[in-house]
N, C-alpha and C positions, 0 to 999 in steps of 0.2 A: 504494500500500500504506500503510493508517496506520501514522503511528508510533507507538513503544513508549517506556515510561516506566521505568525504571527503582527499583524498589521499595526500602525501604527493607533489604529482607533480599537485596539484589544480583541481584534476579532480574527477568525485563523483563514490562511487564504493559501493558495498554491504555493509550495514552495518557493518555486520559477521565481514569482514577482518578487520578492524578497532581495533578488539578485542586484537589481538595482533600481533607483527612484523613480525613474521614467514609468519603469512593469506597471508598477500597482496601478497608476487610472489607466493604462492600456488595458490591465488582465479587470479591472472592474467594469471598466465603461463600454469595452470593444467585446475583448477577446470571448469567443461560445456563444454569443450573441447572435440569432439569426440575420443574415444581411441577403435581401433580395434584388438592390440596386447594383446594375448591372457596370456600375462607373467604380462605387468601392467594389465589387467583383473584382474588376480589371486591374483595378489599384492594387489590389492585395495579391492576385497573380504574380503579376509584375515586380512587387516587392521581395516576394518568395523566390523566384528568379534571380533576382540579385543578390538575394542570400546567400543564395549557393556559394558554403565555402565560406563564409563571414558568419559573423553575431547577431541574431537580433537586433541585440542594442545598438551596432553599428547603423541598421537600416533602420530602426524606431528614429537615432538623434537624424538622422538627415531626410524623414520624410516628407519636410515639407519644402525643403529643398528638391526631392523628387516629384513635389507635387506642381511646383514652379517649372520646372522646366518643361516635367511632360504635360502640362494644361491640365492638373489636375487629373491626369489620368484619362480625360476624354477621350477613347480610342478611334470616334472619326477624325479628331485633328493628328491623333498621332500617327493615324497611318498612312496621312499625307506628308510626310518627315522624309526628308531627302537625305542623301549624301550631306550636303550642307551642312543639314543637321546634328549626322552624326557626329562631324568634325565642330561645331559647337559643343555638343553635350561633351565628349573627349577630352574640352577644354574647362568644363564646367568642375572646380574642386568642391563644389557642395556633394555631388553625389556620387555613385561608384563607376571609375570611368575605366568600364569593360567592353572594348567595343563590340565584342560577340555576345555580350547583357546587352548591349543600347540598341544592335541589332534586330534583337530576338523581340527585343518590344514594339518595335515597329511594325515585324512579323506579326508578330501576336495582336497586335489592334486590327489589321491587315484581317486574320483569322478570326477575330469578334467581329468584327460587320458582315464577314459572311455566313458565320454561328447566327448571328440575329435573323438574318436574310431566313434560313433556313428553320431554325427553333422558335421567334417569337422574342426572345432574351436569351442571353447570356443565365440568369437567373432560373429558365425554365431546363435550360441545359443541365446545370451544372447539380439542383437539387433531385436529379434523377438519381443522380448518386449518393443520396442520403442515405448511408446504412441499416438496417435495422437495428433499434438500442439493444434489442435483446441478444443480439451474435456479438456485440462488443465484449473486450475481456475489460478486466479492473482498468478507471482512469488512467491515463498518461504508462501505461504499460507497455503502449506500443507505437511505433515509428508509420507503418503502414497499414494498412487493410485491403481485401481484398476490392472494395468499390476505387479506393486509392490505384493501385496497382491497376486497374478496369479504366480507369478514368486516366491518369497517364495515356495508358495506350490509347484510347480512343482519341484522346486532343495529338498526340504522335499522328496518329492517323490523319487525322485533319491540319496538321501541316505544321502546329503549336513547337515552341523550341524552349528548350532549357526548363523541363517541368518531368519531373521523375516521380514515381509515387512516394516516395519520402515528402519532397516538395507538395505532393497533393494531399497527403495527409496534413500536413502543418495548414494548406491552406484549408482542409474540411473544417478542423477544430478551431480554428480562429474567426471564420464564418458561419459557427452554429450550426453544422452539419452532424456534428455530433457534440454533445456535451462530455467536454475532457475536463471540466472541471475535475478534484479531487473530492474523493469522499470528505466529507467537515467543512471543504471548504464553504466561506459565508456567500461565494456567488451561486456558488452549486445549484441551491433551487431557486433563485432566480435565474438563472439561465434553462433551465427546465421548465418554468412556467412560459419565459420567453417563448420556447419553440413551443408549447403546447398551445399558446394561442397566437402562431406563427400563421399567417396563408401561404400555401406551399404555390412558389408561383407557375403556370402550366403554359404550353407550349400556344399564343397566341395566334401561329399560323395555322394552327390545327383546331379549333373547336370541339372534337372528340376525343384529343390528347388529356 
């Protein structure tokens, strides 16, 4: 069972946050919270992305620095991003200048407007992959899941770059996909009531979806 941190208001919360100042209103106000807009969607993708291989905390201190340069994450303006561009962002010291990361997000908004085209949202894509709570093991136990693993491959399929199932697990649990809250922890059932009176959003080009 992981352990629990004790907050600075006496009450016990994920370890993880405890790590450092920034965690705690991220893991209270964010983190296991269902998110159906399809802009923090992309945001949070993209994020996980640049991880790869970094800190959290590295990508938490500089996300609004990522949020400047790439328009707040809008993936129609991003995937009108040139050459030009990239050579801009490369020059940018706010954020992490990878240029097969600043690439891949390009790509990747490039591949959300055609997800939209095709699914309705980004949102009605991506909560297909909502786990069953019940085949979960104990919180924060695990790195992957089989919808992770399913979900990788299917965005591979469709053209997505730098998103592994580790990567998609980190993004499920940060987007209320699953609650990884810890057992004690104080968000725990508040994130659980969150998704229980969540609307799961469904595929708007389909009507029967």
């Amino acid at each position: 069972m992981p352990s629990l941190f004790t907050a600075p208001d006496g009450q016990p919360r994920c370890q993880w946050c405890g790590g450092a100042p920034e965690f705690l209103p991220y893991h209270d106000n964010e983190w296991g919270f269902p998110v159906a807009d399809d802009q923090r969607l992309f945001e949070k993708l993209c994020l996980e992305s640049f991880q790869s291989g970094l800190s959290w905390r590295t990508i938490l201190n500089k996300r609004d620095n990522f949020r400047a340069a790439f328009h707040h994450f809008d993936f129609h303006h991003v995937a009108s991003f040139n050459e030009h561009d990239v050579q801009r962002l490369l020059q940018d010291v706010g954020i992490i200048r990878h240029r097969g990361k600043i690439e891949a997000t390009i790509n990747n908004a490039k591949r959300a407007q055609e997800m939209v085209k095709q699914e309705g949202s980004l949102a009605a894509f991506f909560w297909r992959y909502e786990p069953d709570p019940d085949s979960l093991v104990a919180p924060q136990t695990q790195t992957t899941s089989a919808e992770s693993i399913a979900l990788a491959k299917e965005l591979k399929k469709r053209g997505w770059k730098f998103f592994g199932p580790t990567t998609a697990f980190a993004f499920m649990q940060a987007m209320g996909l699953v609650n990884d809250h810890a057992e004690g922890c104080a968000l725990r059932h508040k994130a659980a009531f969150a998704r229980e009176t969540f609307t799961r959003p469904s595929n708007t080009n389909n009507p029967a979806a």
